[in-house]
C-alpha positions in Angstrom: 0.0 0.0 0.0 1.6 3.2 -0.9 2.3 5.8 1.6 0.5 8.9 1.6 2.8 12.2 0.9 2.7 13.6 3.8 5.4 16.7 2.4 4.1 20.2 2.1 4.0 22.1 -1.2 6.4 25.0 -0.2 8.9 22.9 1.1 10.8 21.5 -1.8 11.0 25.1 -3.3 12.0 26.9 0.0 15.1 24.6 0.3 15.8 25.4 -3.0 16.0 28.8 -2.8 18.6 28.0 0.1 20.6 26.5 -1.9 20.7 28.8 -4.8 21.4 32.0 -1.9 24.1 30.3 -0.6 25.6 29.6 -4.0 25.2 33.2 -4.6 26.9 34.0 -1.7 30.1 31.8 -2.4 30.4 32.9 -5.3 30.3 36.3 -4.1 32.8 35.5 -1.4 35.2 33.5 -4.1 34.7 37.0 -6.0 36.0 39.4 -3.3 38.8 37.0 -2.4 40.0 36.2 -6.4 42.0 39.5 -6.5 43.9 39.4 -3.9 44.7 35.9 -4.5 45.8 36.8 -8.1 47.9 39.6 -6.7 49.4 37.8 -3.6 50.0 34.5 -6.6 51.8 37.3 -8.7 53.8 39.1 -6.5 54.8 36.3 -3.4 54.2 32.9 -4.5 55.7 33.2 -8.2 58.8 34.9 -6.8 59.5 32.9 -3.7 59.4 29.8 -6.3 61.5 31.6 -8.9 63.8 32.1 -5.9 64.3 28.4 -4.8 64.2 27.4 -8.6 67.3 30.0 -10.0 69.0 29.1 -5.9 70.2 25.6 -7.8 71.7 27.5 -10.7 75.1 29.6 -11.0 73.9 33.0 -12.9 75.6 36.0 -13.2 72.8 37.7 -14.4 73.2 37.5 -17.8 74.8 34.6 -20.5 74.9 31.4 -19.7 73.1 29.8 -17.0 74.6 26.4 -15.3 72.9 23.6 -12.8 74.6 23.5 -9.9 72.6 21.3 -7.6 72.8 22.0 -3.9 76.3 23.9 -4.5 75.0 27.4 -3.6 73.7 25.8 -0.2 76.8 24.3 0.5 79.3 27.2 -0.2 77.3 29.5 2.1 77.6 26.8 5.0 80.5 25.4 4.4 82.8 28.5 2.6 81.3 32.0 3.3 82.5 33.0 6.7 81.0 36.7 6.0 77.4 34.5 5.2 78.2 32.8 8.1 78.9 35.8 10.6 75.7 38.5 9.1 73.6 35.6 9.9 75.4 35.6 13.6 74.9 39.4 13.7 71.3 38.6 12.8 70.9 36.3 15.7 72.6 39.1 18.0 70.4 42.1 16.1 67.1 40.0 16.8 67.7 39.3 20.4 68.4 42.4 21.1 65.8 44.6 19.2 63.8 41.6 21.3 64.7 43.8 24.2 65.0 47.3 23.0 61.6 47.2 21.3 59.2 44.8 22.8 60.7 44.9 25.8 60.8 48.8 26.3 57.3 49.3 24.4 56.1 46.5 27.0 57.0 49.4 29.5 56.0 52.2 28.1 52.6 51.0 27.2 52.5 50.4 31.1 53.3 53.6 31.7 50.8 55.2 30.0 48.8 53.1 31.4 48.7 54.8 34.8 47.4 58.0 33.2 50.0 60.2 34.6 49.9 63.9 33.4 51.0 64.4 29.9 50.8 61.3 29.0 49.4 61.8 25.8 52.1 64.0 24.7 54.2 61.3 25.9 52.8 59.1 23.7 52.6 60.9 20.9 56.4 61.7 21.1 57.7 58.0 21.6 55.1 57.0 18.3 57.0 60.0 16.4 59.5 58.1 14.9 57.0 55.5 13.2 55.9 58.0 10.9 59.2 59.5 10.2 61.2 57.4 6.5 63.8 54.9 8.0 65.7 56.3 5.4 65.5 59.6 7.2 66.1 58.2 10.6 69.3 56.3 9.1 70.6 59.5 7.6 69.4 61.4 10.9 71.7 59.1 13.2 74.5 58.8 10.7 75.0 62.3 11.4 74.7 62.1 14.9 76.7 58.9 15.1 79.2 60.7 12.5 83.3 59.5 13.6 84.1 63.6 13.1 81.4 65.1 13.3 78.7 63.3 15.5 77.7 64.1 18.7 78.7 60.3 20.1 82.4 59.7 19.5 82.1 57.3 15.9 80.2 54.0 17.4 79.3 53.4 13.7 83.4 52.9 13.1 83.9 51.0 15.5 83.6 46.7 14.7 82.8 46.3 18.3 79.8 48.9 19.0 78.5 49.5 15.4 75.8 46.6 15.7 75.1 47.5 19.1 74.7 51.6 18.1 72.2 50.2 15.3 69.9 47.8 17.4 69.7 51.2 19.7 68.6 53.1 16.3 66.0 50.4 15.5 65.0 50.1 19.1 64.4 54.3 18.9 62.7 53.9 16.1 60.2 50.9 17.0 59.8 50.5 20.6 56.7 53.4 19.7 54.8 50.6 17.6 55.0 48.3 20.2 54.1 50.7 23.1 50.8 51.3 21.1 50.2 47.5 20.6 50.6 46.9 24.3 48.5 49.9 25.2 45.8 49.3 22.8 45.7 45.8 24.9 45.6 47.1 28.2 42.4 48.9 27.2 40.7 45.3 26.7 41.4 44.2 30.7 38.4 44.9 32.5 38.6 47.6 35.0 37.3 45.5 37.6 40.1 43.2 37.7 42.4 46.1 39.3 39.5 47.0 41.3 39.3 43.9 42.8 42.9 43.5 43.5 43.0 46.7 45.4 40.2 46.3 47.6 42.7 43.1 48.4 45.4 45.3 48.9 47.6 44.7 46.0 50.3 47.4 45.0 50.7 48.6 41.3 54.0 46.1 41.1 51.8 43.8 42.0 48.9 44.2 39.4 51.0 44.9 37.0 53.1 41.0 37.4 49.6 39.1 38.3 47.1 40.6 36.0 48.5 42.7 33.4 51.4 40.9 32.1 49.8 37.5 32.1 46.8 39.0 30.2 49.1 40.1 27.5 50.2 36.6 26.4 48.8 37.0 23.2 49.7 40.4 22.4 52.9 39.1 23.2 53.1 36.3 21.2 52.1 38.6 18.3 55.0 40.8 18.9 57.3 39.0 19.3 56.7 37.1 16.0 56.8 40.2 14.3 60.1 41.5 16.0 61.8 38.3 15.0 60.6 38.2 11.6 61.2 41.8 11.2 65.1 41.3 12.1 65.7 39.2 9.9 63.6 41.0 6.7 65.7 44.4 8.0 67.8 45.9 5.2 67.3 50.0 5.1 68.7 50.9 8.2 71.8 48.7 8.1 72.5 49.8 4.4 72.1 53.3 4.5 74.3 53.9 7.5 77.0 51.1 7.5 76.6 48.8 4.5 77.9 46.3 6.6 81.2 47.8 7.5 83.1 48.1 9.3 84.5 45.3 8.0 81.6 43.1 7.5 80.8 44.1 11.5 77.2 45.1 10.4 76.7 42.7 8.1 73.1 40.8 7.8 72.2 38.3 5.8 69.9 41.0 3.5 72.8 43.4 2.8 75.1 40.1 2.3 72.5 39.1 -0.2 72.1 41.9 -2.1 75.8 42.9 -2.2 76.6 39.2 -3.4 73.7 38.9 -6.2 74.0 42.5 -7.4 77.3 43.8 -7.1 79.7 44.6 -10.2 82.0 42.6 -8.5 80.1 39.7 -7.4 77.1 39.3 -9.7 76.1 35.8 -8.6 72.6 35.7 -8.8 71.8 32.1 -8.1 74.1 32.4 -5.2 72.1 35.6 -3.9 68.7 33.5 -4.5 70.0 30.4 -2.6 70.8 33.5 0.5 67.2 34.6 -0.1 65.8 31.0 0.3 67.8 30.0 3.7 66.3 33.4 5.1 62.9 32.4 4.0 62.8 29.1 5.1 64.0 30.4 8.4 61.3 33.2 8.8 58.8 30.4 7.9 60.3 28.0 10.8 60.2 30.7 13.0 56.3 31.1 12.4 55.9 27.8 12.3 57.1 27.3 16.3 54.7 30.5 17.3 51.4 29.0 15.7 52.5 25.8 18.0 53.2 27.8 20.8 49.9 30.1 20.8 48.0 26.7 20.1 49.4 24.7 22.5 48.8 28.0 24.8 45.6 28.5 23.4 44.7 24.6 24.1 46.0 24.5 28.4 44.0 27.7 28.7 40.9 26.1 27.7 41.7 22.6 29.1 
C-alpha cells in the first residue's frame, strides 16, 4: 500500500532557494577573495618559487646559466665565513631589538597606562619616529653617530659597538609601535580586575606582574613574532648607515645578499637566491614554532 505524501508544497522550493542564496553567496565570497589571491599569486608565491628554482643554478645575471645542484647551499655553510657571521649578527640584532623594542614598548605602554599627566604627549612623542622614512632616521643618526662630526664619538666605526649603536637606532625607532600595541591591549582588561585586587590590597607592582602581564600573552606572542621576523627582513637601516662595515661588522644576511647577487664585483645571482631561500625558510620555521606555541597556549587555557 503506498504511503501517503505527507510533504508540504512549499517545502521543496523553499530549500531550493537556500541553496541557490548560498551559491550566490560563495560565489560572491570567491569573488571578493579572487584578486587578492591573483595579486598575492603574482607578487609572493611566483617569486618565492623563482627564488628556490634559480637558488640551484650559478647566474651571473646574464649569458649562460649552469645547474649547480645543492652547490649554492653548500658554499654558504660550508665556505662563506662573512654568510656565516651577518647571519650571527642577525641572531645578535634580533635578540636584542627583542629587548629594545618589545621589551621597552612592554613598559612604556604600562606607563601610560597609569594615566600620569602628559601622557598623551608622551605618547605621541615615543610613536613620532614610526611616521618618520627609515631612510630619514638612518641618515638622521648617521650624522649624529658621525666618527668627526657626531655628537657620540664614531660607534658606527667601530667593529665592536656599530651593531650594538644600530639595534639602539632600531629600538628608537620601533619601541613606539610596540608601546601602542601593548597599550591598545591594556584597554581590553576589564577595570574591575584592578578593582578587585586593590580592595585586596595589592600594590601597582603587583597588578602589574599578576594581571596585566599574564593577560598580555597573546599580544605578546604577536609581537614577538613580528620583532623576529622583522630582524631578519631588516635591510634600510643597516645599508644606509654602514653597509655592513666596518669590515663586515654590520653585516646581515639581507645586505650580504644583495651585495653578493648585485654587485659589479660579485654578480652571482643564483648564489644571492640560494641566500634569499635560507632566510625564507627560516622566517617560515620561526612562524611555524609561534602558531605551535599560541595553540598549544591556546589549548592549556581552555583545558
Amino acid at each position: 500500500m503506498a504511503r501517503p505524501d505527507t510533504s508540504s508544497d512549499g517545502a521543496a522550493p523553499g530549500r531550493a532557494g537556500w541553496r541557490l542564496g548560498l551559491e550566490k553567496e560563495r560565489r560572491a565570497a570567491y569573488g571578493f577573495v579572487l584578486p587578492a589571491l591573483i595579486l598575492f599569486g603574482m607578487f609572493i608565491l611566483a617569486p618565492t618559487v623563482g627564488t628556490f628554482v634559480l637558488s640551484v643554478f650559478r647566474w651571473r645575471g646574464a649569458g649562460e646559466i649552469e645547474y649547480v645542484g645543492l652547490w649554492n647551499y653548500r658554499t654558504a655553510f660550508a665556505d662563506d665565513a662573512i654568510f656565516l657571521r651577518s647571519l650571527k649578527n642577525n641572531i645578535y640584532y634580533m635578540l636584542a631589538t627583542l629587548v629594545l623594542e618589545v621589551g621597552t614598548g612592554l613598559v612604556l605602554a604600562l606607563m601610560l597606562d597609569l594615566k600620569r599627566r602628559g601622557y598623551g604627549l608622551f605618547r605621541v612623542v615615543i610613536f613620532t619616529p614610526m611616521t618618520l622614512s627609515l631612510t630619514v632616521i638612518a641618515l638622521m643618526w648617521s650624522f649624529l653617530l658621525h666618527p668627526e662630526l657626531g655628537v657620540v664619538e664614531g660607534p658606527l666605526a667601530d667593529e665592536d659597538r656599530a651593531l650594538w649603536a644600530l639595534c639602539v637606532v632600531s629600538g628608537w625607532t620601533y619601541c613606539g609601535f610596540y608601546m601602542v600595541l601593548f597599550y591598545a591591549a591594556l584597554q581590553g582588561i576589564p577595570r574591575e580586575l584592578y578593582e578587585a585586587a586593590l580592595i585586596d590590597g595589592a600594590g601597582e607592582v603587583r597588578r602589574i606582574l599578576h594581571i596585566s602581564i599574564p593577560l598580555l600573552r597573546e599580544t605578546t606572542l604577536v609581537s614577538v613574532l613580528i620583532c623576529v621576523t622583522g630582524a631578519f627582513k631588516a635591510y634600510d637601516l643597516f645599508w644606509v648607515m654602514t653597509r655592513g662595515g666596518p669590515h663586515h661588522a654590520t653585516e646581515i644576511v639581507s645586505t650580504w645578499l644583495v651585495t653578493s647577487a648585485f654587485s659589479a664585483e660579485a654578480s652571482q645571482m643564483g648564489y644571492g637566491a640560494a641566500l634569499a631561500a635560507i632566510m625564507t625558510v627560516l622566517v617560515l620555521a620561526i612562524s611555524l614554532v609561534y602558531f605551535l606555541v599560541s595553540r598549544t597556549g591556546r589549548s592549556q587555557e581552555y583545558a
